[in-house]
C-alpha positions, 0 to 999 in steps of 0.5 A: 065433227064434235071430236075434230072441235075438241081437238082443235080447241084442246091445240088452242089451248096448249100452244100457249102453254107449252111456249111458256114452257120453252120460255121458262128454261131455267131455275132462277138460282140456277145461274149457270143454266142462265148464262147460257140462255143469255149468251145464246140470246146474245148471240142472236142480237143483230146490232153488232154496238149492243150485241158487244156491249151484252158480251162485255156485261156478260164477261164481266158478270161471269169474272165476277162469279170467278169463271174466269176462262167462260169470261175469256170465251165471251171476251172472244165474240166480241168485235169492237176493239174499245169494247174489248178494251173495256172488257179487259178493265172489267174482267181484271178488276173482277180478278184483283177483287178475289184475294188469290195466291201470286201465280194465280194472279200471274197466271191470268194477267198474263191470259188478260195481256196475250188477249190484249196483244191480239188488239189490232187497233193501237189506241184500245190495245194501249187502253187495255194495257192501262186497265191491266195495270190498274187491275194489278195495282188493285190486286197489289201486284205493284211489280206487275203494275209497273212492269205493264205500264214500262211496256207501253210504247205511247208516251202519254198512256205510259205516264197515265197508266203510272199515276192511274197505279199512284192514285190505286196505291194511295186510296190504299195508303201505301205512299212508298209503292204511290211515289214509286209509281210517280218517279217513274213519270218523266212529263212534269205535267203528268207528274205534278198532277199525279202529286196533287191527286196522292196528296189529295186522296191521303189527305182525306184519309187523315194521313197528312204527314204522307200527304204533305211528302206527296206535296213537297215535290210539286213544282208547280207553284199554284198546284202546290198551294193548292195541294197545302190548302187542301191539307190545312182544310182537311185537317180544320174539319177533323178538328171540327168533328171532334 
């Protein structure tokens, strides 16, 4: 009897034990063996909206550690399209941070591109267009940029996802790649507001002289004013700080 007590109370104590023991399956610095356990816990989520969202931050953390192939898998689980959508922005953003050589660069656009033809619904799929020709103009694949955005039958995105590569070009200030990526927008409206964001952006870097160009071909009268205060402004509060 005394060795059945024993027993049971040494039973007692080791459950708790040994579920801590299962619980604790990886090294914290082993982020490999992380990943996994996190993808299979993912996996196990019922709420289709919260179990592609975990994929999506995962796919995302994993193009960030430049696993880029393990980032499509994930990318592959998930069903909502403007989530795949949003995770085609995350995992090209995540490939035009790595300074890689051109076919590389090619090689996994094109792997995000045939991914995003598999977007059955029209507005994510022409979404996720517009986030790989972000990503492009990130990586200064200006050519790629322009040749993805040229493919995108809606009207309205199309012109979006050029200014969207005219604003990237101009935060980097390479005002020659950012009129390019302009000219090709045929709506004056979506034009002249893609003017007035690149004037803006090289006037805050101090590059008004290309500020000024972005400016001239506005034909909207009060845009236009507004894009040549800017740079007087801009220009007063460098004089300021000096």
């Amino acid at each position: 009897m005394l060795k059945l007590i024993a027993f049971v109370v040494f039973m007692i104590v080791l459950m708790p034990l040994h579920g801590f023991a299962q619980d604790k399956i990886c090294e914290a610095s082993n982020r490999e063996c992380i990943f996994s356990a996190l993808i299979r816990t993912t996996g196990s989520i019922e709420n289709p909206i919260w179990r592609d969202q975990s994929y999506r931050e995962i796919a995302k953390s994993l193009a960030a550690d430049g696993r880029f192939d393990d980032a499509f898998d994930v990318w592959e689980k998930i069903e909502n399209p403007d989530t795949k959508a949003l995770t085609i922005r995350g995992i090209g953003m995540a490939v035009a941070d790595f300074e890689l050589p051109k076919d590389q660069y090619d090689a996994l656009f094109k792997a995000l591109r045939a991914r995003s033809e598999t977007i059955t619904h029209p507005p994510s799929y022409a979404i996720a267009l517009t986030y790989i020709a972000m990503a492009q103009a990130f990586a200064k694949d200006d050519e790629g940029a322009w040749a993805t955005a040229a493919s995108m039958e809606n009207e309205a995105l199309r012109y979006k996802a050029y200014g969207e590569s005219a604003e990237i070009q101009a935060e980097r200030g390479d005002l020659g790649a950012a009129m390019k990526s302009i000219g090709y927008i045929e709506s004056a409206a979506f034009r002249n507001k893609a003017y007035a964001l690149v004037s803006k952006l090289l006037a805050d870097q101090a590059m008004f002289d290309e500020a000024l160009q972005a400016a001239v071909p506005l034909d909207n009268a009060y845009k236009k004013a507004k894009a040549l205060q800017y740079i007087l402004d801009q220009q007063a509060a460098l004089q300021s700080e000096n």
